[in-house]
C-alpha positions as CSV (number, residue, x, y, z in Angstrom):
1,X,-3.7,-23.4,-6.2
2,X,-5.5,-21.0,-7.6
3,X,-8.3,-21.1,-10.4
4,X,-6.1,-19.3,-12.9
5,X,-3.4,-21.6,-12.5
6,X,-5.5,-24.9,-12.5
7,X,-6.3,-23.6,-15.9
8,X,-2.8,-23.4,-17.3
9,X,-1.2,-26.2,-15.0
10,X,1.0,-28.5,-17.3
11,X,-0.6,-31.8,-16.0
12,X,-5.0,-30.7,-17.0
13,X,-5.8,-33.1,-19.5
14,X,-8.1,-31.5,-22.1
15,X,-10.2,-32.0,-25.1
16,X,-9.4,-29.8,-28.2
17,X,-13.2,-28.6,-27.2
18,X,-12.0,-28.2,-23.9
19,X,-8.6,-26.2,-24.2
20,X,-10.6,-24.0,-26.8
21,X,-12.4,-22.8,-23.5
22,X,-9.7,-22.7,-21.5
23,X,-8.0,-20.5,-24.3
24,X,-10.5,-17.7,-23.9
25,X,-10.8,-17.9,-20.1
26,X,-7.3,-17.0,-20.1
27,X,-7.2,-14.6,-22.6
28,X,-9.4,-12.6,-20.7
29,X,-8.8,-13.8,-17.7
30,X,-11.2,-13.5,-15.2
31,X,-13.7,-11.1,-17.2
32,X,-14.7,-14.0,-20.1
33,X,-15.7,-16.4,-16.8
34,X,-18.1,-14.0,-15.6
35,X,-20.9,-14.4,-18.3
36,X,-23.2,-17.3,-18.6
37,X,-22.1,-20.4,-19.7
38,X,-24.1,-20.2,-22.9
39,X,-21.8,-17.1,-23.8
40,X,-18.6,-18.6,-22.6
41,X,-19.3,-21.5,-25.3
42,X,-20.7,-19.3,-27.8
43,X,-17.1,-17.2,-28.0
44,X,-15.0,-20.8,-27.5
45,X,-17.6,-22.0,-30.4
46,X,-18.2,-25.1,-28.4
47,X,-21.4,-26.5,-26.9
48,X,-22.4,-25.8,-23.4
49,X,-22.4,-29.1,-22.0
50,X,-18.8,-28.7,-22.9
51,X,-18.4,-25.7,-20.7
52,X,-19.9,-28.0,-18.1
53,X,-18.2,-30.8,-18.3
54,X,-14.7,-28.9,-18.4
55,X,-15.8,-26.9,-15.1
56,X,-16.5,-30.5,-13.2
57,X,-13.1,-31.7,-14.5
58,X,-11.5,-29.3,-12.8
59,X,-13.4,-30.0,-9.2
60,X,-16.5,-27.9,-9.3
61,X,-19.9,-29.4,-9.2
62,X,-21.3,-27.4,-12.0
63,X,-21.1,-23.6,-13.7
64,X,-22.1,-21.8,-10.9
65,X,-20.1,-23.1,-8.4
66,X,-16.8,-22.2,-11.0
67,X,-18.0,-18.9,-11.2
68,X,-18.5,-18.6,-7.6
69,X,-14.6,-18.7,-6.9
70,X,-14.3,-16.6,-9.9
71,X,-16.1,-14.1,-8.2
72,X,-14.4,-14.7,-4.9
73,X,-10.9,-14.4,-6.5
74,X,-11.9,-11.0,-8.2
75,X,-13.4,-9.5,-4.6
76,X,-10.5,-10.3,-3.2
77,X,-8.0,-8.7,-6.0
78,X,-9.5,-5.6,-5.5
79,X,-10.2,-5.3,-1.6
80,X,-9.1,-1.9,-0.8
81,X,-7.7,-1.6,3.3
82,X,-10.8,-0.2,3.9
83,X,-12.7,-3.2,3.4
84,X,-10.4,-5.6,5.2
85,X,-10.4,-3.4,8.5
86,X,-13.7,-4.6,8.6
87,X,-13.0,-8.1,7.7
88,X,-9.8,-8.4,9.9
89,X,-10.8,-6.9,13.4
90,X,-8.0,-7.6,15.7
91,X,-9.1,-8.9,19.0
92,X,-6.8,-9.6,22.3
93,X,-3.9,-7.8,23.8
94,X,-2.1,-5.4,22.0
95,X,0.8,-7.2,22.5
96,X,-1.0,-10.5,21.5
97,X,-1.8,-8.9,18.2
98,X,1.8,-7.8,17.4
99,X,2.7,-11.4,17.6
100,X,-0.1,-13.1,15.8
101,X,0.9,-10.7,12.9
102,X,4.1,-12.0,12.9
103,X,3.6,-15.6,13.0
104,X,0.8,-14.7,9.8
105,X,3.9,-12.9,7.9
106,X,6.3,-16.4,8.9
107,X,3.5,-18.4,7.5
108,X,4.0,-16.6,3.7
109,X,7.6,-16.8,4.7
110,X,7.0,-20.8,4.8
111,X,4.7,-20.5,2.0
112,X,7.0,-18.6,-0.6
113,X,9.3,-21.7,-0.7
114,X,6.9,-23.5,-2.9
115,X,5.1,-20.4,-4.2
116,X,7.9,-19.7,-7.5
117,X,9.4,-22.5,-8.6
118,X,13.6,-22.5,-9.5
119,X,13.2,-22.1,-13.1
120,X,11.4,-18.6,-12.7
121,X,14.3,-17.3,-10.6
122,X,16.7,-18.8,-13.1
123,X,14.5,-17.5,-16.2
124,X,14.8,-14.3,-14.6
125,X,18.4,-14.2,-14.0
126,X,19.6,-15.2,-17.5
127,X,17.0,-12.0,-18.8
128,X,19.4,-9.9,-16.5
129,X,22.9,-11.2,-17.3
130,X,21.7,-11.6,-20.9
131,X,20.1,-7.5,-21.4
132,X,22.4,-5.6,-23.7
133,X,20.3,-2.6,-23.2
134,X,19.4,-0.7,-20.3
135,X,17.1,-2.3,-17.0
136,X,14.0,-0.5,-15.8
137,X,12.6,-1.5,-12.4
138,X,9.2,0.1,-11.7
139,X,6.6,-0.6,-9.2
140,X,3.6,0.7,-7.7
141,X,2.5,3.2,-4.6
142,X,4.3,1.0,-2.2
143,X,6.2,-1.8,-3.9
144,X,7.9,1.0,-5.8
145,X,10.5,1.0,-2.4
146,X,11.3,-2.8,-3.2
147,X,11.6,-2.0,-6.9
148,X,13.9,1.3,-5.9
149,X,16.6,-1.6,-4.0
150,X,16.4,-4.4,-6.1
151,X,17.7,-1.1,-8.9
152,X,20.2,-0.3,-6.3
153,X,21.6,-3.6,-6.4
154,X,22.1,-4.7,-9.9
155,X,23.3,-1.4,-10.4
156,X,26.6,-2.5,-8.3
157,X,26.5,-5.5,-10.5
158,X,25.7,-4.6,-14.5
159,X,25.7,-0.8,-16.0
160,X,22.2,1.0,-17.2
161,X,20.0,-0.1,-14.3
162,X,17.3,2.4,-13.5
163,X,14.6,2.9,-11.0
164,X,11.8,4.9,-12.8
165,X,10.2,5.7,-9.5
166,X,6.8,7.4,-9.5
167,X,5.5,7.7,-13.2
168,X,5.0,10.9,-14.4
169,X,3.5,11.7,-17.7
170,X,7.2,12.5,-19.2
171,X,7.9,8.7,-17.6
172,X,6.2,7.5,-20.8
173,X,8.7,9.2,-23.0
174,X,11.4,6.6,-21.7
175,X,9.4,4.2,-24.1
176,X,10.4,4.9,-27.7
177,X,13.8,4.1,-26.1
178,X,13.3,0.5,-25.0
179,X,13.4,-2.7,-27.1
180,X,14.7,-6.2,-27.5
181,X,17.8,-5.4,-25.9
182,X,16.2,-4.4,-22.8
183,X,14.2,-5.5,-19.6
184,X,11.4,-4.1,-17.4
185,X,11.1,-5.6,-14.2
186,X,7.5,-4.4,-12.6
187,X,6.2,-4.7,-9.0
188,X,2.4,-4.7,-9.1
189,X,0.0,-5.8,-6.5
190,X,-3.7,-6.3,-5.6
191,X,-5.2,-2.8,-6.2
192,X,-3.4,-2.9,-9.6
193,X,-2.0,0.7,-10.4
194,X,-3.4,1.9,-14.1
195,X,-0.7,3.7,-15.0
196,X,2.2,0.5,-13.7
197,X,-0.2,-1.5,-16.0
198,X,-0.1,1.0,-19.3
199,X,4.1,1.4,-19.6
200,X,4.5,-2.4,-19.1
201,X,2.2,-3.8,-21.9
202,X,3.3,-1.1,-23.9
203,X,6.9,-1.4,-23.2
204,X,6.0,-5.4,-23.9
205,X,4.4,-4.2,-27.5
206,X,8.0,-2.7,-28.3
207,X,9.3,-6.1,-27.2
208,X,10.8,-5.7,-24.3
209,X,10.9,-8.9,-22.1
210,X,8.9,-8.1,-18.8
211,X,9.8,-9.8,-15.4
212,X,6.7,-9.5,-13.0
213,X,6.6,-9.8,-9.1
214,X,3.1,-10.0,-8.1
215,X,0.6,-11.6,-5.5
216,X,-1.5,-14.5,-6.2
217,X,-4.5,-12.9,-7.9
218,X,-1.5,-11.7,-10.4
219,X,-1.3,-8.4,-11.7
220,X,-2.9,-8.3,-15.2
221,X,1.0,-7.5,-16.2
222,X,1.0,-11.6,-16.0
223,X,-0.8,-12.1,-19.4
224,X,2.1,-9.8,-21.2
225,X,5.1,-11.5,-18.7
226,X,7.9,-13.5,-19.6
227,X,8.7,-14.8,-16.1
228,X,6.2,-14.1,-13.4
229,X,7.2,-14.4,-9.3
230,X,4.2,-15.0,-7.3
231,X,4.5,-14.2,-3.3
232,X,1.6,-14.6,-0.8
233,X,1.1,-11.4,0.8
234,X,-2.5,-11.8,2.9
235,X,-1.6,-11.0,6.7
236,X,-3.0,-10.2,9.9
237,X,-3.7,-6.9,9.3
238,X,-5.9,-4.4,7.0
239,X,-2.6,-3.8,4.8
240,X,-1.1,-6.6,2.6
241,X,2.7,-8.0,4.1
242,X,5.7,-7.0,1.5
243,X,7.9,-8.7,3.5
244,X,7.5,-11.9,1.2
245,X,7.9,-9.7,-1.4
246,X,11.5,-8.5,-0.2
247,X,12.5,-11.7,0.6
248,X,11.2,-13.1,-2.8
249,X,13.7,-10.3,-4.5
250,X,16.3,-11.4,-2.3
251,X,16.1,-14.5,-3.3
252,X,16.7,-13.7,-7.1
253,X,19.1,-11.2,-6.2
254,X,21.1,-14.4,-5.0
255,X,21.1,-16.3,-8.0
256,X,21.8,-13.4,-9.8
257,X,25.2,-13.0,-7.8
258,X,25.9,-16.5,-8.4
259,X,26.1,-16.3,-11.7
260,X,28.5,-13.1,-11.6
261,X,30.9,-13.1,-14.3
262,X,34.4,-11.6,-14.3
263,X,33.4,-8.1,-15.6
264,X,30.6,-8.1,-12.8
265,X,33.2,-9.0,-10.4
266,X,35.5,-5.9,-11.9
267,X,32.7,-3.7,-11.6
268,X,31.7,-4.3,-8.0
269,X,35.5,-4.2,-7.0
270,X,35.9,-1.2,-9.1
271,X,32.6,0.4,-6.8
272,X,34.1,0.0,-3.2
273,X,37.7,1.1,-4.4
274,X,36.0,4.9,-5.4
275,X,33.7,4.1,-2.3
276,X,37.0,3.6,-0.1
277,X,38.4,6.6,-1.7
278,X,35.5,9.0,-0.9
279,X,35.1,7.4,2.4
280,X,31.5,6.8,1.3
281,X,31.1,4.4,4.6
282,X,32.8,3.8,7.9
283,X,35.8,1.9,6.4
284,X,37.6,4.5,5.7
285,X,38.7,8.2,7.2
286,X,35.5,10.1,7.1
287,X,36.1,13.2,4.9
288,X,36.8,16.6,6.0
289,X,34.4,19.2,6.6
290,X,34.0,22.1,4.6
291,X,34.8,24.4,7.2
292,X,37.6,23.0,8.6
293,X,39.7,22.5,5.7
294,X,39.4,26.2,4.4
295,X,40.7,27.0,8.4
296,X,43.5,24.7,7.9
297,X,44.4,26.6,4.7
298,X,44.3,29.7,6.0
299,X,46.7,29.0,8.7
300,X,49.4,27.7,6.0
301,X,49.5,30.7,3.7
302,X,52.7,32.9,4.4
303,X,52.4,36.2,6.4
């Protein structure tokens, strides 16, 4: 568990000095842990044996040990694939290595299980079914792609789903058009991207509900989220593993389909009878070409 989330666990029993502390820590979460402990208490308006005691309540032995982690957990938010080529030096076979990889990607596999509990993916789901506006998926450099199919797929299931894709400076615009009646639905990971960051609080500020997929360092999207979906995403190899991530929007993807309702079910029937027609896939007659028809044409018109 990590120390953001031993802070707001239900179950920490606290001191109205205490949670006073724990209020700021989160509120500026983890820059207001990085002072001195004098400071920390002087902005909670507590004392500092306070701070003290609250830090060896949660399991450290004193102040500096806390902020230890802290400054662990913030290293490791924003270690660029540079830095972990260092730290994560392959060694063996070069087949060996494709496999050990693997089994580190099955082990977040095992690990996402317990990583979001049901309520988030149900939270989620109603915010999706219950939108009477529009639904913007956005993401970052790479998420963006997981962002771009999980648009693709409630778009067979509800109108006014969008992908916003890369965010350009006219992206920004899109905002004096969303409100209560809509939802954002972000994909941000370690490496946080600025501008990912700037259209969802200020989309939140409009009051638009935010649904978050993030690793679990969490975007700082998580402070303005109404549901956030935390996947583990270290692996053995320089570059962060998204396949948690796709599995993770599978997974809410499929409670979202089973609570389809009849106009849902119209709508996706409604998509594969105009797919059929158009012989979009393989399972139907595959459409003409061009060329061909305006041959065949040409050879029925009268001498």
């Amino acid at each position: 568990m990590g120390l953001r989330d031993r802070l707001s666990q239900a179950g920490l029993s606290l001191t109205p000095s205490e949670a006073k502390i724990v209020q700021v820590l989160l509120a500026d979460y983890p820059m207001s842990g990085l002072g001195t402990a004098t400071s920390l208490a002087r902005r909670a308006g507590v004392s500092d044996p306070t701070v003290v005691r609250l830090v060896v309540k949660l399991g450290y032995e004193g102040f500096s040990a806390f902020q230890a982690e802290l400054l662990e957990e913030v290293e490791a938010r924003l270690r660029s694939p540079l830095l972990m080529m260092e730290a994560k030096r392959l060694a063996g076979a070069a087949d060996s290595i494709g496999q050990a990889y693997l089994a580190s990607v099955l082990r977040n596999l095992d690990d996402l299980r317990t990583a979001t509990p049901v309520h988030s993916y149900e939270r989620a789901t109603r915010l999706i079914w219950e939108a009477r506006g529009s639904i913007q998926v956005l993401g970052g450099r790479f998420s963006r792609n997981i962002g771009a199919m999980l648009a693709s797929y409630l778009g067979q299931l509800r109108p006014g789903v969008q992908d916003l894709g890369i965010l350009s400076p006219v992206d920004f615009d899109r905002l004096v058009d969303l409100g209560r009646r809509d939802l954002l639905i972000v994909f941000d990971y370690r490496r946080y991207q600025a501008d990912v960051i700037a259209f969802a609080r200020q989309a939140a500020e409009r009051g638009t509900p935010v649904v978050l997929f993030t690793d679990p360092w969490r975007s700082p999207i998580a402070e303005i989220a109404e549901v956030v979906l935390v996947a583990p995403i270290e692996a053995g190899s320089p570059y962060d593993t998204l396949a948690p991530v796709v599995a993770q929007m599978e997974a809410l993807l499929a409670h979202a389909i089973a609570r389809l309702d009849e106009p849902a079910r119209r709508r996706v029937a409604e998509i594969e009878r105009i797919r059929h027609a158009n012989a979009v896939t393989l399972d139907g007659p595959a459409p003409e070409p061009p060329a061909a028809a305006a041959g065949r044409r040409r050879k029925m018109q009268p001498f």
